[in-house]
C-alpha positions as a Markdown table, in Angstrom:
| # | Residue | x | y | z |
|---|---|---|---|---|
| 1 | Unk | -279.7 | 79.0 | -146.1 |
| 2 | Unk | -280.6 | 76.5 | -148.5 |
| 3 | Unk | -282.2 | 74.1 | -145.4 |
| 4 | Unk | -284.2 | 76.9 | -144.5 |
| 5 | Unk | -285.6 | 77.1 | -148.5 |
| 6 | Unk | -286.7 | 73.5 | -147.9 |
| 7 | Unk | -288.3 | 74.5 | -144.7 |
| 8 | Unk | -290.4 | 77.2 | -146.7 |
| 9 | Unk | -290.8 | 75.2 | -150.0 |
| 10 | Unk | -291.9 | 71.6 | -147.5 |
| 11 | Unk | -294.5 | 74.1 | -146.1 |
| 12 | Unk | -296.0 | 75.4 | -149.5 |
| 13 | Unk | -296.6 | 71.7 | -150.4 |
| 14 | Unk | -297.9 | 70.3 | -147.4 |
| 15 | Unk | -300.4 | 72.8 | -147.1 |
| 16 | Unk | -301.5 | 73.2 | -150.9 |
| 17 | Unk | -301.6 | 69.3 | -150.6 |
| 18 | Unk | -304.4 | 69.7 | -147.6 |
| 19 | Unk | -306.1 | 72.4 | -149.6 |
| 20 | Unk | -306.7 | 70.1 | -152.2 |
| 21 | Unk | -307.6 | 67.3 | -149.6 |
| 22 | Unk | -310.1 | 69.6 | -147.7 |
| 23 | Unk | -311.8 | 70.5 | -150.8 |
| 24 | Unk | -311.9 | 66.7 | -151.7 |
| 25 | Unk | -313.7 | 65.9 | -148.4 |
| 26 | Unk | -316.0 | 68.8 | -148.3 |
| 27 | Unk | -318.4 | 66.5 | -150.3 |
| 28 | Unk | -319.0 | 64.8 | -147.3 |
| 29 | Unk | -319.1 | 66.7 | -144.9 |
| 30 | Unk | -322.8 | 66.7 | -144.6 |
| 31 | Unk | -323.3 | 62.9 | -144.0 |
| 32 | Unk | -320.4 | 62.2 | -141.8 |
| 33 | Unk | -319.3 | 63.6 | -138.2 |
| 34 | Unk | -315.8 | 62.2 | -138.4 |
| 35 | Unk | -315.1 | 64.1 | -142.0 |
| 36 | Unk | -317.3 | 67.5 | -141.0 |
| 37 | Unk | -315.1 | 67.7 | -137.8 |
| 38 | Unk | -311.7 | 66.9 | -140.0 |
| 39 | Unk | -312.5 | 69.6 | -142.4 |
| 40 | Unk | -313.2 | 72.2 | -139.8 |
| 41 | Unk | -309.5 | 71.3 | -138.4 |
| 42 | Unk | -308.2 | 71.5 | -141.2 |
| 43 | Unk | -309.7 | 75.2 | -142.1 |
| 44 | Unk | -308.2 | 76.1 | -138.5 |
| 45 | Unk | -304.6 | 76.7 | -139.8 |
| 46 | Unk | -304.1 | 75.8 | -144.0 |
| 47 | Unk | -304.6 | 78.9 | -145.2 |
| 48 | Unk | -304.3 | 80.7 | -142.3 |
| 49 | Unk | -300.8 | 79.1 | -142.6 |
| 50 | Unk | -300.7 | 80.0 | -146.3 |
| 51 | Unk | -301.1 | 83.4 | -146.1 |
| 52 | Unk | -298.8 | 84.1 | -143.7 |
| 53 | Unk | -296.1 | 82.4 | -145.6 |
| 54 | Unk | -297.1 | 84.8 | -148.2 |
| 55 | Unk | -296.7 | 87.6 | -146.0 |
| 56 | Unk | -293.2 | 86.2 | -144.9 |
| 57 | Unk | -292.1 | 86.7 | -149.1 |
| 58 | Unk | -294.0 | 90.1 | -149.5 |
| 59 | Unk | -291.3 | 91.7 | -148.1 |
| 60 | Unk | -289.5 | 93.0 | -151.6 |
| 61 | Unk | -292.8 | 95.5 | -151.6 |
| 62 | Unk | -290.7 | 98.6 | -152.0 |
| 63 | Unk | -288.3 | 97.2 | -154.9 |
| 64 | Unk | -288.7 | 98.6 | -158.0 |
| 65 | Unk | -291.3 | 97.3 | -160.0 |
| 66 | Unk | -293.0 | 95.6 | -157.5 |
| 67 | Unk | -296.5 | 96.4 | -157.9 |
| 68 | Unk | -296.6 | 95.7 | -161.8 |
| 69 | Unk | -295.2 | 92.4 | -161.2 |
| 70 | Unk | -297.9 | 91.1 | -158.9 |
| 71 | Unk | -300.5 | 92.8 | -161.0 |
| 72 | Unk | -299.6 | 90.2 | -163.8 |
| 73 | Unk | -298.6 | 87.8 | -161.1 |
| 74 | Unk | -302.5 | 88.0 | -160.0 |
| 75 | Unk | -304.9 | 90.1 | -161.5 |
| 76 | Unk | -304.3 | 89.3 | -164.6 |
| 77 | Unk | -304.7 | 85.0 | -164.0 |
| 78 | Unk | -307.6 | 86.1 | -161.9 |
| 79 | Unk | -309.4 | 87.8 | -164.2 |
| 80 | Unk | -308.5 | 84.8 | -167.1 |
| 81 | Unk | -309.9 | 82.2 | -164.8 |
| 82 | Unk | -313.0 | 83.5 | -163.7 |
| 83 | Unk | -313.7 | 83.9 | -167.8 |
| 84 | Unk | -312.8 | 80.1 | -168.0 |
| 85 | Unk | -314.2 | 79.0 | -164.7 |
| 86 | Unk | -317.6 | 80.6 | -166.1 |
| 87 | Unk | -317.3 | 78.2 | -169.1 |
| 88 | Unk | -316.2 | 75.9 | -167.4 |
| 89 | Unk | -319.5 | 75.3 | -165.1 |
| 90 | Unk | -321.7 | 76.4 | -168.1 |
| 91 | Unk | -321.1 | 73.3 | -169.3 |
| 92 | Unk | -320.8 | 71.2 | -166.5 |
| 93 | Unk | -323.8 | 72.2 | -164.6 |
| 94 | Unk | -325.3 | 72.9 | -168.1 |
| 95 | Unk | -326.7 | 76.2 | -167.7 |
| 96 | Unk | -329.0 | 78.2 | -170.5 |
| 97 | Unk | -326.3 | 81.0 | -170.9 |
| 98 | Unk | -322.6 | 81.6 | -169.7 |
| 99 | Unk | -322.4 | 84.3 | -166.9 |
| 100 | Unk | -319.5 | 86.3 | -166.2 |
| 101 | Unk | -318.8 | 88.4 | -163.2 |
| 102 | Unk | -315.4 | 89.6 | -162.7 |
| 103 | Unk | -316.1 | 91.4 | -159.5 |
| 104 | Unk | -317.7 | 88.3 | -157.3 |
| 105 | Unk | -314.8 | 85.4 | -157.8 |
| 106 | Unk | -315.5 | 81.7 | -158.8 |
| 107 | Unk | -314.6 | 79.5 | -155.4 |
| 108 | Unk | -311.2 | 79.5 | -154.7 |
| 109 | Unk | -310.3 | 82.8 | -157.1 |
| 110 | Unk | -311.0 | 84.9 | -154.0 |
| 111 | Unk | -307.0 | 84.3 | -152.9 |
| 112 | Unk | -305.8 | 85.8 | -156.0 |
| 113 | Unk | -307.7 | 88.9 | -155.2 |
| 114 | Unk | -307.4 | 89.2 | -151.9 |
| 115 | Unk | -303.4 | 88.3 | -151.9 |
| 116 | Unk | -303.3 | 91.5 | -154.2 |
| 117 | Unk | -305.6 | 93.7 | -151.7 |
| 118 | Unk | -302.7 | 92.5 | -149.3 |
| 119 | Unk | -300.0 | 93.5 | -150.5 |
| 120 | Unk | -301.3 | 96.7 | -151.2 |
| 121 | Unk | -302.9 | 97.3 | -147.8 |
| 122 | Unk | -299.4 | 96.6 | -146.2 |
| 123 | Unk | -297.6 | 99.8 | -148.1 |
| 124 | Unk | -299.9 | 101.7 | -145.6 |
| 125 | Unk | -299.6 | 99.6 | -142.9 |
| 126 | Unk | -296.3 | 99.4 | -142.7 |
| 127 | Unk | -295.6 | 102.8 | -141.7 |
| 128 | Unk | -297.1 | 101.9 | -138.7 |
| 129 | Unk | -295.1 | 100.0 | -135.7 |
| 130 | Unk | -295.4 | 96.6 | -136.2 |
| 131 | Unk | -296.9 | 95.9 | -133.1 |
| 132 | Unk | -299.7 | 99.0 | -134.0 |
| 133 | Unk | -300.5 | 97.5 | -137.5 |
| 134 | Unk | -300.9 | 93.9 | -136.5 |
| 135 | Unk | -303.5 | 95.4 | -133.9 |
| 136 | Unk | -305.0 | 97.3 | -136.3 |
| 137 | Unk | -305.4 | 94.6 | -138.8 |
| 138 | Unk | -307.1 | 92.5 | -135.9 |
| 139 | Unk | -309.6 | 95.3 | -135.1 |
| 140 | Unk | -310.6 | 95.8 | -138.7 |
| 141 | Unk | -311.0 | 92.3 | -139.0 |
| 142 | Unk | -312.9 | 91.8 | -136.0 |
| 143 | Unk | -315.6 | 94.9 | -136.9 |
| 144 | Unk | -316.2 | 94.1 | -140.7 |
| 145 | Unk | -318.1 | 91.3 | -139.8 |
| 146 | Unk | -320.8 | 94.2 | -138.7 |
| 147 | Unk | -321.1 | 95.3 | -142.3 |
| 148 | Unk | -323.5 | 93.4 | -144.3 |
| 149 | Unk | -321.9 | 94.6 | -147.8 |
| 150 | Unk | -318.8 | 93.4 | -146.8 |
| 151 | Unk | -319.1 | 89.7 | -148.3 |
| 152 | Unk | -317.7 | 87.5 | -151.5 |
| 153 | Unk | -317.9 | 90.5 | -153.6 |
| 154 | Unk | -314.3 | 91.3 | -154.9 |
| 155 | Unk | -313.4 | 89.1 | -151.8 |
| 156 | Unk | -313.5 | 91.8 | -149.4 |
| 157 | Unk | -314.7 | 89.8 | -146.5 |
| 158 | Unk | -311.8 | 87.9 | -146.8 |
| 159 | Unk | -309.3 | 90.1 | -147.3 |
| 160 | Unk | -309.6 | 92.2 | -143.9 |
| 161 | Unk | -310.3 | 89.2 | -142.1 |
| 162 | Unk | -307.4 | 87.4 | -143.3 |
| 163 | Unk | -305.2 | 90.3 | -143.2 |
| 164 | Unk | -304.0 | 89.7 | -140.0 |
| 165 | Unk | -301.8 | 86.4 | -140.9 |
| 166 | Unk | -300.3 | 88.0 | -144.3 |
| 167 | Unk | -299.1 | 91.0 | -142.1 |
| 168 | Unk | -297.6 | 88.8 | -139.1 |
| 169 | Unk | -296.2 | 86.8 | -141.7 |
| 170 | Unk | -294.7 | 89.8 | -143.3 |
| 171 | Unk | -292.7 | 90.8 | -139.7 |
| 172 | Unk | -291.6 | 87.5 | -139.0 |
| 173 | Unk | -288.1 | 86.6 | -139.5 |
| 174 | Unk | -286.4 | 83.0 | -140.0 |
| 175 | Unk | -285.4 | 83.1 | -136.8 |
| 176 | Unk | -289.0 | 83.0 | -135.1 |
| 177 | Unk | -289.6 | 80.0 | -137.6 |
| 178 | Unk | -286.6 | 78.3 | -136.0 |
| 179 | Unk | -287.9 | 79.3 | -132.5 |
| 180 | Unk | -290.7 | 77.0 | -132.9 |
| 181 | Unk | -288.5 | 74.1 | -134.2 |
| 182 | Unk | -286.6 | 73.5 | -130.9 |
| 183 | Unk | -287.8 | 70.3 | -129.4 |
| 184 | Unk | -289.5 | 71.9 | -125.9 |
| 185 | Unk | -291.3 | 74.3 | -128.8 |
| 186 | Unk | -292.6 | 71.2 | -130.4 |
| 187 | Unk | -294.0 | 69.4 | -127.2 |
| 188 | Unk | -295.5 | 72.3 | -126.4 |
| 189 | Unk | -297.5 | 73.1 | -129.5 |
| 190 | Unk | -298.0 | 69.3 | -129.8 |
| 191 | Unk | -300.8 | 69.9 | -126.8 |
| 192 | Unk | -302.2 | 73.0 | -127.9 |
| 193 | Unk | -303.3 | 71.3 | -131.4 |
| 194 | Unk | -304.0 | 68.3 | -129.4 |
| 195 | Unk | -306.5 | 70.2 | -127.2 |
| 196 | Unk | -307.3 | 72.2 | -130.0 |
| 197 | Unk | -308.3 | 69.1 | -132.3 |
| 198 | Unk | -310.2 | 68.0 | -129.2 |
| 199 | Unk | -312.3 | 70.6 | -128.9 |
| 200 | Unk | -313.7 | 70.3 | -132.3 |
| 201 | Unk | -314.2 | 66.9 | -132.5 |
| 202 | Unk | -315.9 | 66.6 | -129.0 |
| 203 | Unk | -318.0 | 70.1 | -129.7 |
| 204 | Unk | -319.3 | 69.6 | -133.4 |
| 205 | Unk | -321.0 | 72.5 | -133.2 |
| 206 | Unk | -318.5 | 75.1 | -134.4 |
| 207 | Unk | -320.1 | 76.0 | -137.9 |
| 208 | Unk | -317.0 | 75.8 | -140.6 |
| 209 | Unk | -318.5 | 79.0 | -142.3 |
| 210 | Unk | -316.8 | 80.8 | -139.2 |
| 211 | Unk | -313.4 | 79.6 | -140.5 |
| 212 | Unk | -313.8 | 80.7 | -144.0 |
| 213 | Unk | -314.0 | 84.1 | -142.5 |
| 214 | Unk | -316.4 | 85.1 | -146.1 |
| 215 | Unk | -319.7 | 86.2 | -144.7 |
| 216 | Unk | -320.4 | 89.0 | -141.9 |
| 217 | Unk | -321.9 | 88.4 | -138.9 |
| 218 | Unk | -326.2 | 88.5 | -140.0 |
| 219 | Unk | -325.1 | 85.8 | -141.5 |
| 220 | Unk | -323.6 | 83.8 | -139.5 |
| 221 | Unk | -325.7 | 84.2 | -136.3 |
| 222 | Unk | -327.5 | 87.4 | -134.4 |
| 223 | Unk | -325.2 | 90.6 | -134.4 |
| 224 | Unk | -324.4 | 90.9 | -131.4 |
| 225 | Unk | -321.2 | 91.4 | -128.7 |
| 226 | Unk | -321.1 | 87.7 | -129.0 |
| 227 | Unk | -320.1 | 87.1 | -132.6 |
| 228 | Unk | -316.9 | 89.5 | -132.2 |
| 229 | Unk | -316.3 | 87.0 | -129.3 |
| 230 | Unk | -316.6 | 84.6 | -131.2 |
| 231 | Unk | -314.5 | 85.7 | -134.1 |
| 232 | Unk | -312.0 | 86.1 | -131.4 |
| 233 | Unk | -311.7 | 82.8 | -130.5 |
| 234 | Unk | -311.6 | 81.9 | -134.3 |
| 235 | Unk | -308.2 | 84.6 | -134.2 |
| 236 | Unk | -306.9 | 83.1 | -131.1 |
| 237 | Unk | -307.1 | 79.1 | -132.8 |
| 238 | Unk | -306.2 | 80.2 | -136.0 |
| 239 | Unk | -302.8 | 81.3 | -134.8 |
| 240 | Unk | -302.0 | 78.8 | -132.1 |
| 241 | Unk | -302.6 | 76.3 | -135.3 |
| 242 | Unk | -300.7 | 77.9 | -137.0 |
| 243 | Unk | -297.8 | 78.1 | -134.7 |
| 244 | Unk | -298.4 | 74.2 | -134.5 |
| 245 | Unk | -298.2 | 73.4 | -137.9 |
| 246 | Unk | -294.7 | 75.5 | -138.6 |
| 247 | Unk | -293.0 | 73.8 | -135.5 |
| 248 | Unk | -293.4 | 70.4 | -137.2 |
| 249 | Unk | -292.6 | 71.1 | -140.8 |
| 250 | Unk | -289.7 | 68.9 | -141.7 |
| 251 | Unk | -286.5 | 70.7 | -142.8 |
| 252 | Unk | -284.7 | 68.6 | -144.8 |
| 253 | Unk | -285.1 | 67.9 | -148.6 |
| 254 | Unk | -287.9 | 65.4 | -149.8 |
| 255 | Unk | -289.3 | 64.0 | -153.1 |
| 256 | Unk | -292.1 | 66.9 | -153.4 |
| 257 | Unk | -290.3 | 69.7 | -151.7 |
| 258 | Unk | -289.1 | 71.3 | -155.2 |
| 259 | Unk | -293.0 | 70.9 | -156.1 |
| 260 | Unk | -293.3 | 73.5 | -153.3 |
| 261 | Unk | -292.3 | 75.8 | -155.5 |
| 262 | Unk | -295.2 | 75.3 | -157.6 |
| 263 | Unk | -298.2 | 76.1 | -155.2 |
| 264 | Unk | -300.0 | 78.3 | -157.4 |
| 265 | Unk | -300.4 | 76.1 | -160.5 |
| 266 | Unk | -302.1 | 73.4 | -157.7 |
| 267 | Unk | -304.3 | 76.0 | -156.3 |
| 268 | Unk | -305.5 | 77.4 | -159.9 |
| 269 | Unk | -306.0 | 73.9 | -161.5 |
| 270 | Unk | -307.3 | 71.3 | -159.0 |
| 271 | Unk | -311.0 | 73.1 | -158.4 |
| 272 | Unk | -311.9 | 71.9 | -162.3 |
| 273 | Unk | -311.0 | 68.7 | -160.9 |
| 274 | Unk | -312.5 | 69.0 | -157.5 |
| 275 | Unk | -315.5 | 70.1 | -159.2 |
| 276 | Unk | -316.2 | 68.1 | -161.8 |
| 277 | Unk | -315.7 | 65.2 | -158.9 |
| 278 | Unk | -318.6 | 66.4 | -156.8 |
| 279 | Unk | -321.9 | 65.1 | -157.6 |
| 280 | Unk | -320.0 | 62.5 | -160.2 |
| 281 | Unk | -320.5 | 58.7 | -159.5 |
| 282 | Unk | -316.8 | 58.5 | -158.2 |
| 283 | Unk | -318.3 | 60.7 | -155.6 |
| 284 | Unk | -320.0 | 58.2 | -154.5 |
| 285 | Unk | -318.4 | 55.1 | -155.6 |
| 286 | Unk | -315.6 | 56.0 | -152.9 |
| 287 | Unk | -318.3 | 56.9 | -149.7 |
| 288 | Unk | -317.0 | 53.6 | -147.8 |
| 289 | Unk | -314.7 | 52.9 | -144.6 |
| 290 | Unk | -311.7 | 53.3 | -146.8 |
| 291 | Unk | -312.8 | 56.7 | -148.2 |
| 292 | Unk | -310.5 | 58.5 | -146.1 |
| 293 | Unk | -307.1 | 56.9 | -147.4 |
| 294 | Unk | -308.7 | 57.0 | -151.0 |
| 295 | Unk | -308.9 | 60.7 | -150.8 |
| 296 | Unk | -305.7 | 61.3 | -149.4 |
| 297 | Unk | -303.8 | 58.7 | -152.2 |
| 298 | Unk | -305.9 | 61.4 | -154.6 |
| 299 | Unk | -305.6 | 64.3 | -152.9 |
| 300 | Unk | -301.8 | 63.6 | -153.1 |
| 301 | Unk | -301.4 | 62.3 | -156.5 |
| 302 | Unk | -303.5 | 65.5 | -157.6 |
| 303 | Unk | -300.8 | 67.4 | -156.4 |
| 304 | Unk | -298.1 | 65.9 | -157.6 |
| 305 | Unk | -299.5 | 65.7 | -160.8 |
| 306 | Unk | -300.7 | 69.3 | -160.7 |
| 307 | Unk | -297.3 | 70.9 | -159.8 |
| 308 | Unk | -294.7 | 68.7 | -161.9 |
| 309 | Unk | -292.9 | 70.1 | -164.3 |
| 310 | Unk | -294.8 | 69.1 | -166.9 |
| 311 | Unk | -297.9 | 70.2 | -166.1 |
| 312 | Unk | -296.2 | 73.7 | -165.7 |
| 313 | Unk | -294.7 | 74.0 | -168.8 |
| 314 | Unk | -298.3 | 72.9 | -170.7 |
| 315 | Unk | -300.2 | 76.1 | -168.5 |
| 316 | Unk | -297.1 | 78.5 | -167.7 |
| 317 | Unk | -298.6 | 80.8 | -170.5 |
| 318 | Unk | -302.0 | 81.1 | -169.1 |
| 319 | Unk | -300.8 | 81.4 | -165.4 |
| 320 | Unk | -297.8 | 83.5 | -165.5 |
| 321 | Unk | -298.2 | 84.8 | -169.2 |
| 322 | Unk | -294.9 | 83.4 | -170.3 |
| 323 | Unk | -293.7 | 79.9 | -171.8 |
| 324 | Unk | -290.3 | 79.7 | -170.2 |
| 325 | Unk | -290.4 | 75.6 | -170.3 |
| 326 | Unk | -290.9 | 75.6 | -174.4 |
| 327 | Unk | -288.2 | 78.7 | -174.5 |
| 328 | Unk | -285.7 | 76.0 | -172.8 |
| 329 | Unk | -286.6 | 73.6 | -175.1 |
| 330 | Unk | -286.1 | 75.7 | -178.0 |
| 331 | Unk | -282.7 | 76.8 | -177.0 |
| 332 | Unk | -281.2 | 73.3 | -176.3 |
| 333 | Unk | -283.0 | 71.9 | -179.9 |
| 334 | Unk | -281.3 | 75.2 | -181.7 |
| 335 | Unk | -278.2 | 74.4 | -179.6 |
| 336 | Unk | -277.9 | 70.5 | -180.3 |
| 337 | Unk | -279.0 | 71.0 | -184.3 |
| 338 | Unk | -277.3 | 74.5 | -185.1 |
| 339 | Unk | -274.2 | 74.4 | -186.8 |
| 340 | Unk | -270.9 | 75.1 | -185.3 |
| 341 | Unk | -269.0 | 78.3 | -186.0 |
| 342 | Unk | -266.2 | 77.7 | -188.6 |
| 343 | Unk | -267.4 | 74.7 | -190.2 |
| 344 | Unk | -267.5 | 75.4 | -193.4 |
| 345 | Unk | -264.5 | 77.9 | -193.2 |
């Protein structure tokens, strides 16, 4: 059991660790081929993979009290972050006054939303067969891109063409995770994301907006037969990525797999970082051949840094409304300095 609980927690890191590495690159992404093609890979399976995990630990949906803990868990930090996020680029893009719109979220705010609209969607969908609600999640996801409302307000565009992950993710068992461990698993998803990576390096084409999955079809390109297709293929790469990335997901423990547990503290923080980096002069004081190992030696360190302990303790309140850290603390000092029973008797 406990190998398994690295499996997961190894997982959470790797892949918050490549969010923060995709969003690093995404500055250049315009200017070079090599990094444009990268991030596109990239947005073929991270959160695709991370939402699906969170599926895999939504299953507790009918225990009591279930719904009011991921109401603080999520609206609640979403709505506190958008406030700050709106102060936040009032004064770094210096605007004339500070805007706030709780219903259209800041960047990457839209997960807190949507992982909400998720869990909430699956008390109905769950009465269904699996095999029914995993199909109707596809076909909902595949028609919304038909309805132009449907776009970054209250993250809707996301949430029902995302969907699909969080609800496999909620059906699958350990044992399908394990399944794609075993070593003729692993040579065999080692070609798929082989071809896979292939395909979008050698066809650059592919627009990334398609893998963000937050604008409807107008948008993207004509509407037309073609763009379901399209979305389609997006679906059919996004799990075969997917499936590649969990078979080679180490098992055993590591120096950051207890940060694993701390993948939501990375995701909230590291976009005032991220974006106080683009457009800066160390923006372009790394854009050189070695740019690529720079941003990963950040992109790590970021996380570290963003999910120790430490870190935690300093933004628990604001995150999960609670200062369990500077409680501990408190009970050891009251502990070490209180005095013993009887002492004076």
């Amino acid at each position: 059991m406990e190998k398994r609980n690295y499996y997961f927690d190894n997982a959470k890191f790797i892949l918050i660790f490549l969010v923060v590495f995709g969003h690093l690159i995404q500055s250049y992404i315009d200017s070079n081929s090599f990094f444009s093609s990268l991030y596109k890979l990239l947005y073929t399976f991270h959160m695709p993979a991370f939402i699906l995990i969170s599926g895999f630990f939504a299953k507790g949906i009918y225990e009591k009290g279930y719904l009011k803990k991921i109401t603080k868990k999520l609206i609640i930090p979403y709505i506190i972050f958008q406030i700050i996020y709106s102060i936040f680029y009032f004064i770094l893009y210096s605007k004339s006054m500070i805007k706030i719109d709780i219903l259209n979220p800041h960047w990457s705010l839209w997960f807190l939303i949507s992982l909400f609209c998720w869990n909430i969607m699956l008390i109905g969908f769950n009465k269904l067969k699996p095999m029914y609600a995993v199909s109707l999640a596809l076909l909902i996801g595949l028609l919304v891109g038909y309805i132009d409302w449907i776009s970054n307000y209250l993250s809707l565009s996301r949430t029902f063409v995302f969907f699909p992950f969080f609800i496999v993710g909620y059906y699958l068992k350990k044992e399908h995770f394990q399944l794609l461990s075993r070593s003729r698993t692993k040579v065999l998803m080692a070609g798929t994301v082989l071809i896979v990576a292939l395909l979008i390096f050698v066809i650059p084409e592919l627009d990334e907006k398609w893998l963000l999955g937050s604008k409807p079809y107008s948008y993207l390109e004509s509407i037309s037969a073609i763009a379901l297709i399209k979305r389609m293929g997006v679906y059919t790469m996004n799990f075969l990525m997917v499936a590649g990335f969990f078979a080679f997901v180490p098992k055993r423990h590591f120096f950051f797999t207890k940060l694993g547990r701390n993948t939501l503290y990375v995701y909230l923080l590291h976009g005032f970082i991220v974006r106080a980096f683009r457009g800066s002069s160390i923006e372009s004081y790394v854009y050189d051949s070695k740019t690529l190992f720079i941003i990963l030696f950040l992109s790590l360190l970021l996380t570290v840094i963003l999910s120790s302990k430490l870190v935690k303790i300093a933004t628990q309140p604001i995150i999960e409304l609670k200062s369990s850290g500077l409680q501990k603390s408190f009970n050891r000092f009251k502990e070490n300095f209180s005095e013993p029973r009887g002492q004076n008797e």
